[in-house]
C-alpha positions as CSV (number, residue, x, y, z in Angstrom):
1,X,22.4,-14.8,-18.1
2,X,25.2,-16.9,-16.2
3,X,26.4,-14.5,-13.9
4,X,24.9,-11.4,-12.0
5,X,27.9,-9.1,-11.6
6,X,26.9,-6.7,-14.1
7,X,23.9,-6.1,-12.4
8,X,25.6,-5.5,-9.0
9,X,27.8,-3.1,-11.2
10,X,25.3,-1.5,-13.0
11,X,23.2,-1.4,-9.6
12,X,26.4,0.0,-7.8
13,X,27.5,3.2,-10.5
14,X,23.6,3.9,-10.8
15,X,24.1,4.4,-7.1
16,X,26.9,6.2,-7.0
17,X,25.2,8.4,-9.9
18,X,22.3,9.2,-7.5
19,X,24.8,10.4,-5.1
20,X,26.3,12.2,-7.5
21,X,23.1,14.5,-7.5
22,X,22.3,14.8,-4.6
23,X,25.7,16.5,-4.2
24,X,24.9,18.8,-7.3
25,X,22.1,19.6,-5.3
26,X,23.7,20.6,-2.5
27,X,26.4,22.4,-4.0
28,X,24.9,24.0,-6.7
29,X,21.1,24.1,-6.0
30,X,22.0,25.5,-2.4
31,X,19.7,22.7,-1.1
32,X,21.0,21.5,2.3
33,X,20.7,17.8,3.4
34,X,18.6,17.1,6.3
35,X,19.0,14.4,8.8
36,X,16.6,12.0,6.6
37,X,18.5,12.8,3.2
38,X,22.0,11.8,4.9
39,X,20.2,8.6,5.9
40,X,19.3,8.1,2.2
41,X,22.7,9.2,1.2
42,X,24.0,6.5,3.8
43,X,21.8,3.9,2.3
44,X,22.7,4.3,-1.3
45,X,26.1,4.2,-0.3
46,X,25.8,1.3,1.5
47,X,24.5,-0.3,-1.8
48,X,27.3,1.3,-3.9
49,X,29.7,-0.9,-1.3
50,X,27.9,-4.0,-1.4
51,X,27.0,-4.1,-4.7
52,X,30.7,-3.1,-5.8
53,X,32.1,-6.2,-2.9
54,X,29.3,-8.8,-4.0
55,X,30.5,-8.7,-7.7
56,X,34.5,-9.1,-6.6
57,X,33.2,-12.4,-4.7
58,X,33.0,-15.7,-6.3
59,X,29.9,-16.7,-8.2
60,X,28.1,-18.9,-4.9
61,X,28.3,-15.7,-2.9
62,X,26.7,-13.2,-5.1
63,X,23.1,-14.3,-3.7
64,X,24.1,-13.7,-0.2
65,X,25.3,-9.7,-1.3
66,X,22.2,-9.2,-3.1
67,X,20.5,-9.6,0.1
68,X,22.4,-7.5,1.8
69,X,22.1,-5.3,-1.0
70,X,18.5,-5.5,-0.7
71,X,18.0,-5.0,3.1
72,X,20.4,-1.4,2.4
73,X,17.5,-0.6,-0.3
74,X,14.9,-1.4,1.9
75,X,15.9,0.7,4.8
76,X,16.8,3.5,2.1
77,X,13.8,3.2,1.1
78,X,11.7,3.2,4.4
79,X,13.7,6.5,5.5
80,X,12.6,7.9,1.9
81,X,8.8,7.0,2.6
82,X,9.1,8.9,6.1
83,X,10.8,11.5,4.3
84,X,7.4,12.0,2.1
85,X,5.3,11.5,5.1
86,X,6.8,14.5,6.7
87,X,7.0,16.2,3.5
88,X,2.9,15.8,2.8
89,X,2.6,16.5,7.4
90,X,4.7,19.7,7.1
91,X,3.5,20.6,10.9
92,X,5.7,17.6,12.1
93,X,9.8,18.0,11.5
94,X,12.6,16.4,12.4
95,X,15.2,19.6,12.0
96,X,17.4,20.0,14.6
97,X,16.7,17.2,17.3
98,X,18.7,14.3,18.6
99,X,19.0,12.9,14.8
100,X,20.9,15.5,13.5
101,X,23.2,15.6,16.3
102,X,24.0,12.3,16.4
103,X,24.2,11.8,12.9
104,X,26.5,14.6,12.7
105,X,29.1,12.8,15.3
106,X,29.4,10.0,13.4
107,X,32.9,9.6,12.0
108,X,32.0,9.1,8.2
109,X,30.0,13.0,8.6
110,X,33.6,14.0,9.9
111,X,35.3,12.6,7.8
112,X,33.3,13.5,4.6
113,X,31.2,15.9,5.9
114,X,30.4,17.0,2.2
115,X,28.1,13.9,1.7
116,X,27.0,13.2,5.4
117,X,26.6,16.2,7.4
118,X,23.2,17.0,7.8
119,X,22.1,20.6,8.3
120,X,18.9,21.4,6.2
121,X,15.4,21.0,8.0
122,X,13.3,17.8,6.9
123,X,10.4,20.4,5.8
124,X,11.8,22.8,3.9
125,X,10.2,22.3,0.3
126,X,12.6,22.8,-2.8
127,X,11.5,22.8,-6.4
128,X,10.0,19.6,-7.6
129,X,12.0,17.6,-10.2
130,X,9.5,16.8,-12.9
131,X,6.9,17.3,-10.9
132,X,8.2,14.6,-7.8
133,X,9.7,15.9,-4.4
134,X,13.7,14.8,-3.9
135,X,12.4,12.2,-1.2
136,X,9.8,10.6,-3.7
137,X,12.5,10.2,-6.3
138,X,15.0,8.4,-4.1
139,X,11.9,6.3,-3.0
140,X,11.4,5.3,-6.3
141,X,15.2,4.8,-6.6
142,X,15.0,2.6,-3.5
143,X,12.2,0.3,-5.0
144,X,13.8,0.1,-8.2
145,X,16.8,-1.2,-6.2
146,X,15.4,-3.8,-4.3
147,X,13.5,-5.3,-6.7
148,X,16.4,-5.8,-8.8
149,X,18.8,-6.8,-5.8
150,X,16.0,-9.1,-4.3
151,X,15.6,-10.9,-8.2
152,X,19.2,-11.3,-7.8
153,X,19.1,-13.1,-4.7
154,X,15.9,-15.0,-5.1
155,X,16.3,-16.0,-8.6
156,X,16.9,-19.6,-9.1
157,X,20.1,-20.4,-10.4
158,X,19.8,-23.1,-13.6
């Protein structure tokens, strides 16, 4: 394969897909987002972004967006394994603290506070998606996303 964009495209709308749920789940599950799941949601949008800019950009400059791809997957991915830390510790929480309230200042939660206002409680345990917990899917998700993204940036080009 010459060219990476339609991985950073597929990458990006598989992205913006998993978004996608997680406001079905808000709005029609009744499952609020915590402070951890807008962190996710920021993180996969941040990939939807890069990935979307990184395939606009010339050829040269697609490894340097995959990294950057890659380092939003890897945070996504480290607030996701926190999230199932807490999730498996259920007598530690991060509801309503300083993390909530500052994410909830941010201008993007103004702005779209749809997508990133938190106001569910880390904790709270909703009906498993077969069989896996919200936070262990977008932890796969996340993993699934970096290897791809860090492939694209570490491949060598022919």
């Amino acid at each position: 394969m010459k060219t990476s964009k339609p991985i950073l495209i597929v990458a990006a709308l598989a992205s913006l897909s998993l978004l996608g749920v997680g406001l079905f789940m808000q709005f029609v599950m009744k499952q609020l987002p915590c402070p951890l799941c807008v962190l996710q949601r920021y993180a996969f949008a941040a990939i939807v972004l890069i990935c979307l800019a990184t395939a606009a950009l010339p050829q040269r400059a697609l490894k340097a967006g995959a990294l950057l791809g890659l380092l939003a997957a890897l945070s996504g991915g480290g607030v996701a394994l926190y999230h199932v830390w807490i999730l498996a510790h259920p007598t530690v929480s991060c509801g309503i603290d300083p993390l909530e309230t500052s994410l909830n200042t941010i201008a993007t939660a103004k702005l779209m506070p749809f997508l990133f206002y938190a106001d569910g409680m880390c904790t709270t345990v909703y009906p498993p998606i077969l069989g896996l917990s919200m936070p262990l899917w977008a932890l796969i998700w996340f993993a699934l996303f970096a290897i791809t993204l860090g492939w694209v940036a570490f491949r060598r080009s022919r």
